[in-house]
C-alpha positions as CSV (number, residue, x, y, z in Angstrom):
1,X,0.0,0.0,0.0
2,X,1.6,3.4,-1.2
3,X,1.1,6.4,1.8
4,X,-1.4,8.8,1.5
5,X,0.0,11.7,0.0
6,X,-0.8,15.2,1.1
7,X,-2.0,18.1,-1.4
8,X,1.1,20.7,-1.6
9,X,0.5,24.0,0.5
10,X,1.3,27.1,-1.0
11,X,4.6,28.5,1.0
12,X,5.1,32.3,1.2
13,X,8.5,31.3,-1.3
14,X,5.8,30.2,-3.9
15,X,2.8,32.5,-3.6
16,X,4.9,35.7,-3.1
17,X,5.9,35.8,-6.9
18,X,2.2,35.5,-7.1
19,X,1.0,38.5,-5.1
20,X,4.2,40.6,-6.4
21,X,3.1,39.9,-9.8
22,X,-0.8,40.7,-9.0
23,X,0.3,44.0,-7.4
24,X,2.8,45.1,-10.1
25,X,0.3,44.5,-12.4
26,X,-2.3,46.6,-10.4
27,X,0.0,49.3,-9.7
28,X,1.0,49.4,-13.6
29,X,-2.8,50.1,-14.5
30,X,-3.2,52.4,-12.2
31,X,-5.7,50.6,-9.7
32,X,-3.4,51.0,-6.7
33,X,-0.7,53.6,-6.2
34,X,2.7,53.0,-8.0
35,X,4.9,51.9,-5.3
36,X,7.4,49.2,-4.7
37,X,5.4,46.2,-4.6
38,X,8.3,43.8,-3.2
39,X,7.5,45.4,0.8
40,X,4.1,45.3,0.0
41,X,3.5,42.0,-0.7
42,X,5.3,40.7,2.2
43,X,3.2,43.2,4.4
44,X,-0.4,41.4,2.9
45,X,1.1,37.6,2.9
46,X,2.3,38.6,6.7
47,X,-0.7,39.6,7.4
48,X,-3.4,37.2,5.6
49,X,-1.1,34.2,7.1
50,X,-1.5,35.5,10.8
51,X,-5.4,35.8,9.8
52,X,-5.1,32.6,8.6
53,X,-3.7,31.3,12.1
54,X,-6.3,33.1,14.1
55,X,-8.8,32.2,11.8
56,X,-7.6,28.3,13.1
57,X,-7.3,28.9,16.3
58,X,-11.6,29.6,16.2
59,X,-11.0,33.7,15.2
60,X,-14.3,34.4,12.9
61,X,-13.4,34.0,8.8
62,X,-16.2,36.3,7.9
63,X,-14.8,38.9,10.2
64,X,-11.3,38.2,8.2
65,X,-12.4,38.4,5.4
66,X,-14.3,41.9,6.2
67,X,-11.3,43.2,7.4
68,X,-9.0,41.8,4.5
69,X,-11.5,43.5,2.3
70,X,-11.1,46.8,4.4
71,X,-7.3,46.8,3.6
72,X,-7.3,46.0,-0.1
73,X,-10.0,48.5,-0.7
74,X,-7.9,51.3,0.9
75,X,-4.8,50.2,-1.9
76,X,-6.9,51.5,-4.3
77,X,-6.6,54.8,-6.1
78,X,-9.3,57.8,-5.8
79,X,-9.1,58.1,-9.5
């Protein structure tokens, strides 16, 4: 019998390039301010992985994902 094997979990070394590429792009069109994107996406993975912790240890998804919506929505530009 071959072991059960376990689906891969993103790491932060894989699924930054991700969010550094989503925000380059978003800064690039003008959605968010243009700023360096390398600070910022280690701020929002740091940030969505300690939600994701609390969110184990019994914190409230819905109210994560209120507040995560909170944050992203004030990246956005006025224009």
């Amino acid at each position: 019998m071959s072991p059960t094997r376990q689906p891969a979990r993103p790491s932060g070394r894989r699924s930054a390039p991700h969010l550094t590429e989503a925000l380059t792009t978003l800064a690039a069109t003008g959605i968010i301010a243009d700023q360096p994107v390398e600070p910022l996406a280690r701020l929002l993975s740091g940030a969505m992985n300690e939600a994701a912790l609390w969110i184990a240890r019994g914190g409230d998804p819905q109210a994560a994902e209120q507040a995560l919506d909170r944050l992203l929505t004030g990246l956005r530009t006025t224009a």
